[in-house]
C-alpha positions as CSV (number, residue, x, y, z in Angstrom):
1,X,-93.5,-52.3,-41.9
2,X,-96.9,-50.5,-40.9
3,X,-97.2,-46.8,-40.6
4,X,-99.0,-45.5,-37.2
5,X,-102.1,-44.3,-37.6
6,X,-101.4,-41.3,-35.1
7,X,-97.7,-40.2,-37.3
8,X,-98.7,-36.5,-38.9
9,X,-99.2,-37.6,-42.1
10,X,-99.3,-35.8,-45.7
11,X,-102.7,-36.9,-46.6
12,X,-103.2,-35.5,-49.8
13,X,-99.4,-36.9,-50.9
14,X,-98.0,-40.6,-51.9
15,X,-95.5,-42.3,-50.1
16,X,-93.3,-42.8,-53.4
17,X,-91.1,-39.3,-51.9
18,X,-89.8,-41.8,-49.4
19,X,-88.7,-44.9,-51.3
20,X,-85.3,-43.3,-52.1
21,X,-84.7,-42.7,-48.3
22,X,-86.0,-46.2,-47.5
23,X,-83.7,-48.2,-50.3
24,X,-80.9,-46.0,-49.2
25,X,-81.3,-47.3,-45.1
26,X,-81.8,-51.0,-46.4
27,X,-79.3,-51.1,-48.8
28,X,-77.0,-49.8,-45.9
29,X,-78.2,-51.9,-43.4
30,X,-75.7,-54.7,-42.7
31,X,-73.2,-52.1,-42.6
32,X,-74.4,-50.1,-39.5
33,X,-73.8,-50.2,-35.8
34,X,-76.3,-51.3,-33.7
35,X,-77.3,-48.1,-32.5
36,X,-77.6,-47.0,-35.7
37,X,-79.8,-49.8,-36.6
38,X,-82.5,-48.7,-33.9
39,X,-82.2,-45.5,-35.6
40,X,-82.6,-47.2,-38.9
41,X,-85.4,-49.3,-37.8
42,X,-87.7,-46.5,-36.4
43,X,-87.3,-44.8,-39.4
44,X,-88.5,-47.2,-41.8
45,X,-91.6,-48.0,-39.4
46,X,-92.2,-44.0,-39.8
47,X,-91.1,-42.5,-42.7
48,X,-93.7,-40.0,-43.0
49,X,-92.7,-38.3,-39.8
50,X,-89.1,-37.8,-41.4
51,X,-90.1,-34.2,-42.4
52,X,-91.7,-33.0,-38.8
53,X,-88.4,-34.7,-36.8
54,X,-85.4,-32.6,-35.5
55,X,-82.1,-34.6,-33.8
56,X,-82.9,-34.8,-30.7
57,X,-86.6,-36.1,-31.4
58,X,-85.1,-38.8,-33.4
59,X,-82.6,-39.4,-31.0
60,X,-85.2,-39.7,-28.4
61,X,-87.7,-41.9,-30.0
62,X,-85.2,-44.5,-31.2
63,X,-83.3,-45.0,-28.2
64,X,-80.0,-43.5,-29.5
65,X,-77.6,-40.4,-28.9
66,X,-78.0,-37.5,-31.0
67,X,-74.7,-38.3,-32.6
68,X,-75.2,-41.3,-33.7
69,X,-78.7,-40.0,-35.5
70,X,-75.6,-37.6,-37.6
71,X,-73.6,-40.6,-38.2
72,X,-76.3,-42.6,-39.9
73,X,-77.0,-40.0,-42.2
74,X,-73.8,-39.6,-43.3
75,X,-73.3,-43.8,-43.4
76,X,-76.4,-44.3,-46.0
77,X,-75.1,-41.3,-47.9
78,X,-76.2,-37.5,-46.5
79,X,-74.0,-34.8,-45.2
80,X,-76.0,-35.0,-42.1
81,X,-79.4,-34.7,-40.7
82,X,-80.4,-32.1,-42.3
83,X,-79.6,-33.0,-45.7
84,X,-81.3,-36.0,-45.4
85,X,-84.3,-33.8,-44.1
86,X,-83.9,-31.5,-46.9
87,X,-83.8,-34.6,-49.5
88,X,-87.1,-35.8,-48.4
89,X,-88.8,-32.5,-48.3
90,X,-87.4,-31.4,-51.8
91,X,-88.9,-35.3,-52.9
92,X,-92.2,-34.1,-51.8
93,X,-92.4,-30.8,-53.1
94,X,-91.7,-32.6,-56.4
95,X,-94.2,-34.9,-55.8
96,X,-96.9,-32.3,-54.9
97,X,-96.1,-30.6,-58.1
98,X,-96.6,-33.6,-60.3
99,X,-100.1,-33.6,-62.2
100,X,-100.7,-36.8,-60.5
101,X,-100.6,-35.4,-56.8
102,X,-103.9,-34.4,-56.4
103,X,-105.0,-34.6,-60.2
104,X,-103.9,-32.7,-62.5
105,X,-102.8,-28.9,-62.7
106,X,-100.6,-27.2,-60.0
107,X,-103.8,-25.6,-58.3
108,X,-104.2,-29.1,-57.0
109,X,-100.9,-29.0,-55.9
110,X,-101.3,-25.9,-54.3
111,X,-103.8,-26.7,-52.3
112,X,-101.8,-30.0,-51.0
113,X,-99.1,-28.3,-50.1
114,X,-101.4,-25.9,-47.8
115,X,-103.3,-28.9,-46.5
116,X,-99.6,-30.6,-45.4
117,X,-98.6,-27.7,-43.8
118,X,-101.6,-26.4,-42.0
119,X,-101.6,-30.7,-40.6
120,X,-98.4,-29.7,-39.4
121,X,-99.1,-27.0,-37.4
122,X,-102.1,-28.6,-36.3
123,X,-99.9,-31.1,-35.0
124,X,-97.5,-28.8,-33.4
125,X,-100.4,-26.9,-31.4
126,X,-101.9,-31.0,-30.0
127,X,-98.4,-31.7,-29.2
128,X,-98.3,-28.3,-27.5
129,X,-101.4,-28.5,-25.7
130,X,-100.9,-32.3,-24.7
131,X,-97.1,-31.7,-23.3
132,X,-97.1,-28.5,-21.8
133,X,-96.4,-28.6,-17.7
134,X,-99.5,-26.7,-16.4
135,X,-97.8,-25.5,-13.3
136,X,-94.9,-24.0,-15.1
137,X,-97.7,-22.0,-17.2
138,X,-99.6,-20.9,-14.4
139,X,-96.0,-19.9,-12.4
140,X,-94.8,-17.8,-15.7
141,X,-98.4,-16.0,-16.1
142,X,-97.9,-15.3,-12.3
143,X,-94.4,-14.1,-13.2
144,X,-95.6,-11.5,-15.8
145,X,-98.4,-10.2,-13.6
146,X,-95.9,-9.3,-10.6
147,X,-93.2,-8.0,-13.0
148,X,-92.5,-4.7,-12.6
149,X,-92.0,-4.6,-16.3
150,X,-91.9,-7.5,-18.9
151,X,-88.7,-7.3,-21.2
152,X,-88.8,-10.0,-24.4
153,X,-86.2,-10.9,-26.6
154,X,-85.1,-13.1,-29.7
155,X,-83.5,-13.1,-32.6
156,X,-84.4,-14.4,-36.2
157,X,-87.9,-15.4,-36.2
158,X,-87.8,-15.3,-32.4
159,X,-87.4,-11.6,-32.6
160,X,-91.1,-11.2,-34.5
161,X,-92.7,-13.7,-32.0
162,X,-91.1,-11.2,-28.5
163,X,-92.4,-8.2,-30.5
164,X,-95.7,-9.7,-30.1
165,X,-95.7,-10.8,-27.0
166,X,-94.5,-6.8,-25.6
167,X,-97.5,-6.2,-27.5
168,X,-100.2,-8.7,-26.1
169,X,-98.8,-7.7,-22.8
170,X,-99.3,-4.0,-23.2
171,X,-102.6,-4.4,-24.5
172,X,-103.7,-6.0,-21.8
173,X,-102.3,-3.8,-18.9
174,X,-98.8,-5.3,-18.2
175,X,-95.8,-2.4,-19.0
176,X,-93.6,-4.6,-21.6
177,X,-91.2,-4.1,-24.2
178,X,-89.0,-6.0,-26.1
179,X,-85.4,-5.2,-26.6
180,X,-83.6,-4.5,-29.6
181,X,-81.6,-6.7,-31.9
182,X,-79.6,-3.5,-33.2
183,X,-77.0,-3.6,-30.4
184,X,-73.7,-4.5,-30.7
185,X,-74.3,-7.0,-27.5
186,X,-78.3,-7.0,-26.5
187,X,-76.7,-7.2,-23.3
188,X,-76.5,-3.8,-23.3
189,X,-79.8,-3.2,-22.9
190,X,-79.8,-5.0,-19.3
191,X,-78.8,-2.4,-17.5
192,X,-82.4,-1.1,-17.7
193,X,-83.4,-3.6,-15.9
194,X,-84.6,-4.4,-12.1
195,X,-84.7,-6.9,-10.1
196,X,-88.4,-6.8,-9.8
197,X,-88.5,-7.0,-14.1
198,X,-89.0,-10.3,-15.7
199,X,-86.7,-11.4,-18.8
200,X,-89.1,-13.6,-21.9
201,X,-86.6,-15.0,-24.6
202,X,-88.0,-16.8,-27.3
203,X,-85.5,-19.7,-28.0
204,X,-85.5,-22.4,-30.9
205,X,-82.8,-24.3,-33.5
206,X,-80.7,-23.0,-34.0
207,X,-80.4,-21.9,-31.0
208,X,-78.1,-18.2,-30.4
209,X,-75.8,-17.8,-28.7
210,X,-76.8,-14.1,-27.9
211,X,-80.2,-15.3,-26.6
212,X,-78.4,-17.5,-23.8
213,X,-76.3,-14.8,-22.4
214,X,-79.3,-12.7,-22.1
215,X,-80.8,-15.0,-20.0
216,X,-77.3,-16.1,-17.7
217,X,-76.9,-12.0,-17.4
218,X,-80.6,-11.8,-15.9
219,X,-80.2,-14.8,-13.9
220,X,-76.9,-13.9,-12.2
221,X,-78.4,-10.4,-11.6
222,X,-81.4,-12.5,-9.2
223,X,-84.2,-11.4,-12.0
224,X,-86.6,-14.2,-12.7
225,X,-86.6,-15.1,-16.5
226,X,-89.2,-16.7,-18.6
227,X,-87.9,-19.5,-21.7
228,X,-90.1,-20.1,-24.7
229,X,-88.7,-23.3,-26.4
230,X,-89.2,-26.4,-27.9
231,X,-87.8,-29.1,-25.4
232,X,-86.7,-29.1,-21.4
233,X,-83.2,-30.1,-22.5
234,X,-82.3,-26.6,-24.5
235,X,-80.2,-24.8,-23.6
236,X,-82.4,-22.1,-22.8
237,X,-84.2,-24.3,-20.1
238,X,-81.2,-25.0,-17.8
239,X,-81.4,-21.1,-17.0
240,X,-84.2,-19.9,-16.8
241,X,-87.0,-19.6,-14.1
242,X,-89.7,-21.0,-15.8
243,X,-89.4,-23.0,-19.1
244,X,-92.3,-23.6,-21.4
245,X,-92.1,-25.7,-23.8
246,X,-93.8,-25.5,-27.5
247,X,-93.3,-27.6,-31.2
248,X,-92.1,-26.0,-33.1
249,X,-91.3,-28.2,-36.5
250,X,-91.6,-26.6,-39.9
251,X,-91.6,-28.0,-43.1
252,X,-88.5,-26.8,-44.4
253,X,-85.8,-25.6,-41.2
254,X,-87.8,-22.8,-40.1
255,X,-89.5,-22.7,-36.6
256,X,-93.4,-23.0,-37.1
257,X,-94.8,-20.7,-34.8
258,X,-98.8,-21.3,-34.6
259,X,-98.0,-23.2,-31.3
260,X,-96.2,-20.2,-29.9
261,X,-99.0,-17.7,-30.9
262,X,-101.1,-20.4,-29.2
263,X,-99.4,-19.7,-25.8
264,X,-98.8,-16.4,-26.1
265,X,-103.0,-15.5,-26.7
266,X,-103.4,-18.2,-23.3
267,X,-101.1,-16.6,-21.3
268,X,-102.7,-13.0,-22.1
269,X,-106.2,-14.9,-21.2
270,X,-104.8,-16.4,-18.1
271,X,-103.7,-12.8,-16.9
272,X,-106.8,-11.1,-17.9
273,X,-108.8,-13.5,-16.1
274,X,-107.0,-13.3,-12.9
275,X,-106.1,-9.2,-13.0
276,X,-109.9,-8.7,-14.9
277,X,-109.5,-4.8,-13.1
278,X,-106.3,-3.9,-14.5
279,X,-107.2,-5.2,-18.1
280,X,-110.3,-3.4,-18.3
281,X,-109.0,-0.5,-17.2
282,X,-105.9,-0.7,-20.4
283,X,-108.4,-1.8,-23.0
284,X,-111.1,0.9,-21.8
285,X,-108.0,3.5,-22.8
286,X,-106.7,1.6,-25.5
287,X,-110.4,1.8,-26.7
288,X,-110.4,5.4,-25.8
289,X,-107.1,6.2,-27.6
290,X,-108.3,4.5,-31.2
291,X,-111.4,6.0,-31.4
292,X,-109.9,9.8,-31.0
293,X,-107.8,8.8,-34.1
294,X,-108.8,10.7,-37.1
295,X,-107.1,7.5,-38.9
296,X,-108.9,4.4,-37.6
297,X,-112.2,3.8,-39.6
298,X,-115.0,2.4,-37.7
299,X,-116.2,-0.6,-39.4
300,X,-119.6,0.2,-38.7
């Protein structure tokens, strides 16, 4: 069976990483379903995208339910999904430290394991950039401009990427900020809000729980709310006003979030090039402000 040429592929590593996951699913084979068999058969015509797949990708791509992706695993072996994910990734990083992976010495191996993962974000930002719904971005950058204020939220490494976003806003004229994960319930924090304020969460697997009721408590309160997340059927997407959808897969089970700084720095360009006055006028001050900092050396 014949790899793709256009799978994201660890160019720098061997395939050998995979064999055990491959003997496993054809050892097994006689002894599966027939969905699990299309599962079965779409990984073993692509392997290499094992480590950049999550559930409902697989699912997707091989014709099956999402539950019967979790069955297979544990048929040929896993606990689930994710230990099977983990098993190949640990494979690899054994392979990349082996002499043999790019020569000799673990500097070689360094420098694979950078090259693997900077492919993988490079494949997260063309997936980005080739699925994204154009009118839903312009519609959310239209959103934050009206917004009386912007209001961002996540948690885990979602929490980092609303931070910036308050930020990016800010700088370029729009009043933002992004609510606290110190609260008891971040619900709390709601009743700052107007109707005329829009609600950005930042949503990815696994996704929280907390995040959600953010955005059903905006919603039933008629404010229009923004969803950052990684496919149309999260949860996240069946609330919100305006979903926009970015890839997200890591190589171990944390979100990569290139693709998400990749909107972000668009949507801030989008705005500035449509409110040019109103962004001149907060980088002028912002401008203004630095340079009467006795603490900010000019690099001049």
């Amino acid at each position: 069976m014949k790899l793709r040429a256009s799978n994201p592929v660890l160019k720098a590593v061997k395939t050998s990483p995979y064999g055990s996951l491959r003997d496993r699913l054809l050892s097994h084979v006689n002894g599966l379903s027939r969905q699990q068999r299309l599962i079965a058969e779409y990984l073993l015509d692509n392997l290499q995208e094992v480590p950049f797949l999550s559930v409902p990708q697989l699912a997707q791509r091989a014709g099956a339910s999402e539950a019967t992706v979790v069955r297979l695993c544990k048929s040929i072996g896993f606990d689930g999904f994710s230990d099977m994910k983990m098993a190949v990734v640990e494979n690899l990083r054994e392979e990349m430290n082996t002499p043999s992976a790019a020569g000799g010495g673990s500097p070689g191996a360094a420098t694979d394991v950078l090259e693997a993962v900077a492919e993988l974000e490079r494949h997260n930002i063309r997936t980005t950039l080739h699925g994204i719904d154009r009118a839903a971005f312009d519609r959310a950058a239209e959103l934050l401009c009206e917004a009386g204020h912007i209001f961002t939220f996540g948690l885990g490494i979602s929490a980092h990427l609303a931070e910036l976003a308050a930020y990016l806003f800010t700088e370029h004229g729009l009043r933002a900020n992004h609510f606290s994960t110190r609260f008891t319930s971040p619900r709390e924090q709601l009743v700052t809000m107007r109707e005329s304020d829009v609600l950005m969460v930042f949503s990815f697997p696994p996704y929280s729980r907390q995040t959600l009721e953010m955005l059903e408590e905006a919603s039933g309160r008629s404010m229009k709310t923004i969803a950052v997340t990684d496919r149309l059927s999260a949860p996240a997407a069946a609330t919100a006003s305006e979903t926009l959808v970015v890839s997200t897969h890591g190589m171990t089970f944390t979100n990569a979030t290139s693709s998400t700084n990749v909107l972000l720095n668009a949507l801030v360009v989008e705005i500035a090039s449509k409110h040019r006055g109103e962004t001149v006028d907060a980088l002028s001050s912002i401008n203004r402000i630095l340079r009467d900092r006795s603490d900010v050396v000019d690099d001049g």
